[in-house]
N, C-alpha and C positions, 0 to 999 in steps of 0.2 A: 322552588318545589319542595315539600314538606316531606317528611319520610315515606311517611303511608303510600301518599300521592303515588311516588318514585315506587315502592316497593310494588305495588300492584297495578300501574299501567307503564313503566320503564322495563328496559333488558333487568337479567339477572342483574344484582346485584352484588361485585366481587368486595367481601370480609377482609381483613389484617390475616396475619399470620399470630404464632407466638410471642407474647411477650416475655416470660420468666428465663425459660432457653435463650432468648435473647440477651438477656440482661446477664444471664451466670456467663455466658460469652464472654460480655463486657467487662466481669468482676465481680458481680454477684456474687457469694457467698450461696451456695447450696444449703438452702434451708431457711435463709435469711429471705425476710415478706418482701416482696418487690417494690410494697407500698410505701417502705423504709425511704426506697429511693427515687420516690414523688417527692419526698421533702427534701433527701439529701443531697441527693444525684438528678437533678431533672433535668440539667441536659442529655443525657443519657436515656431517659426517658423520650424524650421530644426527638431523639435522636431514631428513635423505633418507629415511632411513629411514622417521621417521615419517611423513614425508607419503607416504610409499607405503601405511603402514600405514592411517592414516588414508583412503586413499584407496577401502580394499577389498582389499591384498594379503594374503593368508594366507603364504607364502611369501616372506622377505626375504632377496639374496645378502651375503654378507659384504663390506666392501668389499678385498676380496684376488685379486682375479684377477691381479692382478702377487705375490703373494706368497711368488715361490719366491726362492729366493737371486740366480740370474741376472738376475731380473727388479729385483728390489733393489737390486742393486749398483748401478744406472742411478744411482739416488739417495744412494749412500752407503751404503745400510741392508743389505748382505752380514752383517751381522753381527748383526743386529736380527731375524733371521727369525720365530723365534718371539716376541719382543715383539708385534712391529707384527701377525701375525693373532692371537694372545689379545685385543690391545687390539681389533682390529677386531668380536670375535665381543663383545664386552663392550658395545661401541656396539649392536652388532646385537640381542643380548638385552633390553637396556634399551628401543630402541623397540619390540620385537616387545608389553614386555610381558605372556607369554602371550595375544596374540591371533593369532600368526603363529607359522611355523615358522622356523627359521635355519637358514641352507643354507652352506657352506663352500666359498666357491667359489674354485674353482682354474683356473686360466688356462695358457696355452702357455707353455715355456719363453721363446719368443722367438728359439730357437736351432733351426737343422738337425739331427737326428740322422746318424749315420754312417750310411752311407757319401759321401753331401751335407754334412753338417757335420762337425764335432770332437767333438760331444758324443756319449758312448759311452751308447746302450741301460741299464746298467746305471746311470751314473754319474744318465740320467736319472729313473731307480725312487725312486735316495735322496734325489734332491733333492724329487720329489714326494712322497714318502715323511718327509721332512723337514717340510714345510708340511702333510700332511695331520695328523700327529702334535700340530703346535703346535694345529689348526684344531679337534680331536676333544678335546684336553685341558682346551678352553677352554668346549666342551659343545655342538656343534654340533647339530644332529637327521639332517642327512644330510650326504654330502660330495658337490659339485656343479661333476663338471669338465667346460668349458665350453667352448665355441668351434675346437675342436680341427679342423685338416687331413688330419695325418697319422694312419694306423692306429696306426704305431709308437708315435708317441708318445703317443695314447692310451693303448694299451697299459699302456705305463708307466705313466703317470699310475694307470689302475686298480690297478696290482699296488701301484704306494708306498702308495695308499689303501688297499689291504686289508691291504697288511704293516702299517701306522698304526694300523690301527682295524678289525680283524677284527668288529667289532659294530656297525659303524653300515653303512647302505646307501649306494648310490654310484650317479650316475643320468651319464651323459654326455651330452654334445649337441656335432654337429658346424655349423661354418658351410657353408652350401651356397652358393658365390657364383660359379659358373663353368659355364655352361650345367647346371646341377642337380648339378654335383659340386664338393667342395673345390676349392682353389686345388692342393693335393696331388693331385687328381684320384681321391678315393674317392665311391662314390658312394652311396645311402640304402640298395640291398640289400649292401652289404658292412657296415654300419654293425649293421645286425639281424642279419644271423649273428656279428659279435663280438659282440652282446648278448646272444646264444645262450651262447656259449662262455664267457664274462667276467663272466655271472651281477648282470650290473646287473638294479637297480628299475625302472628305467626309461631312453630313450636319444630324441633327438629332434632337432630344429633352432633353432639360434639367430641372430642376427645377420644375414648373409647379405645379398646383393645388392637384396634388392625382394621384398618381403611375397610375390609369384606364386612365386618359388624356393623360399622359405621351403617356401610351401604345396605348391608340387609334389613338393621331396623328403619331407612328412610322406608323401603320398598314396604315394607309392611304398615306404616302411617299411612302412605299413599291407595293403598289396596283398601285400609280403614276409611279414609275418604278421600276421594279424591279432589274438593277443592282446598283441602289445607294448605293452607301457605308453609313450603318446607324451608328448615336450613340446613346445611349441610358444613361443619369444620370440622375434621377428623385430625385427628395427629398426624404424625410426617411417617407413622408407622408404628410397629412394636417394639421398643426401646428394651436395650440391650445395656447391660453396666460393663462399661471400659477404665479401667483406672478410677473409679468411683466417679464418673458420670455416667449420665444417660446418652446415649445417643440413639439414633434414629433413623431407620436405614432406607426409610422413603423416597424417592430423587424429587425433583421437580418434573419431572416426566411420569414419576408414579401417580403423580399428584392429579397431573394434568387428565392423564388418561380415566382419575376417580371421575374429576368436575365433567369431563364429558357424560361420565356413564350415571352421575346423580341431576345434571339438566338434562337429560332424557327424561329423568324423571317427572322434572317440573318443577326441581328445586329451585329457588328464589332469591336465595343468599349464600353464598359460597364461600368459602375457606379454608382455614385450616387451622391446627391448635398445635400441643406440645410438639418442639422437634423442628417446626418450622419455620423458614427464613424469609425475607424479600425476594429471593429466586421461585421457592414455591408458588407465593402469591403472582409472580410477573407469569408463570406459569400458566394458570389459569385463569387469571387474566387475557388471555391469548383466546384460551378457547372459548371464553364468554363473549370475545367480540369478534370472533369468529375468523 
């Protein structure tokens, strides 16, 4: 069964948890790209995976949300682009398995668009366009771009993906962390009429402020239409600095009790983001199968 198939006549669909938190866990360096450690450290990587696998996810993200070239350069890798996601989708197929699906996940440039920044609308197409190519060639099931502020630069993001890969689907999700709208200031009904127009599988919320944002921008896409296909992965909570970490004071029972009250909704894809572990995801996990 093909993603789409799965996504729209199967149960919910339960997502991975965190990867970065997982990794600084492990040794990560704070600050240091995670994408560093698809080359360096991949068992470590493939180590995440599986425990989300094993934990209940059908759904794993690639570890590539910094995987476009801007975001590489941080670390030297501008010229690795298609290495470091092949390698990353290589880890990710191997823990899936065939029990999960592999998601391509694509993260924000990092950079302003014009007329706020330097970076040109177009130059932003090929650069997503660039990584969704490496991400599709390596045998992804969907491309899953993530976290996004800006329309614009979603935008783009969609079109590099569909220039890449006319034949796989493309699902987005914004962060909601600023009284229910972006840090950009978009807010969930502009978000559902570009998924009108821009012909995604599905569009939702991720990350964001505090699981009640989360939740309020799904409610408000759903009241915009009600047959969008929603997702839902919020953080483990609102992160707190301890000794120069983040931590995260969400349980796995906070968790659980969200995925109930966003499949109320009608949500389709469930998860969770910063902060969260394989306990989260076995979580709910639970309450998707009831």
């Amino acid at each position: 069964m093909d993603f789409l198939t799965r996504l729209r006549n199967g149960p919910p669909l339960v997502a991975d948890g965190a990867m970065g938190t997982m990794l600084i866990a492990a040794g990560l360096a704070p600050g240091q790209p995670t994408e560093q450690w698809v080359l360096e450290h991949p068992e470590a990587v493939l180590a995440v995976h599986r425990a989300y696998v094993e934990a209940g996810a059908e759904l794993i993200l690639t570890c590539t949300f910094g995987g476009t070239r801007p975001r590489l350069s941080r670390a030297g890798l501008e010229g690795r682009v298609a290495e470091v996601n092949r390698r990353a989708v290589e880890l990710a197929r191997e823990a899936a398995a065939g029990r999960a699906f592999v998601a391509g996940d694509i993260g924000p440039l990092g950079e302003l668009l014009a007329p706020l920044g330097k970076r040109t609308y177009t130059e932003a197409v090929d650069l997503f366009a660039e990584q969704a190519a490496a991400l599709a060639e390596a045998g992804v099931d969907v491309l899953y771009i993530e976290t996004m502020a800006a329309l614009e630069e979603a935008k783009a993001a969609v079109e590099g993906a569909r220039r890449a890969a006319p034949h796989l689907p493309i699902t987005l999700t914004f962060s909601f962390d600023t009284h229910g709208r972006t840090n950009m200031g978009v807010r969930p009904e502009q978000v559902v009429r570009a998924a009108r127009e821009w012909g995604l599988a599905a569009i939702g919320a991720n990350c964001g402020a505090t699981l009640e944002m989360t939740e309020g921008a799904l409610r408000k896409m759903r009241e915009a239409d009600p047959e969008v296909v929603l997702i839902a992965k919020p953080n483990a909570g609102l992160p707190r600095m301890e000794g120069g970490r983040a931590v995260y004071d969400a349980t796995p029972e906070m968790m659980a009790e969200f995925a109930t009250r966003v499949l109320s909704l009608g949500v389709r894809i469930v998860g969770a983001c910063c902060g969260s572990t394989p306990d989260h995801i076995r979580a709910i996990a639970r309450v998707v199968s009831g």
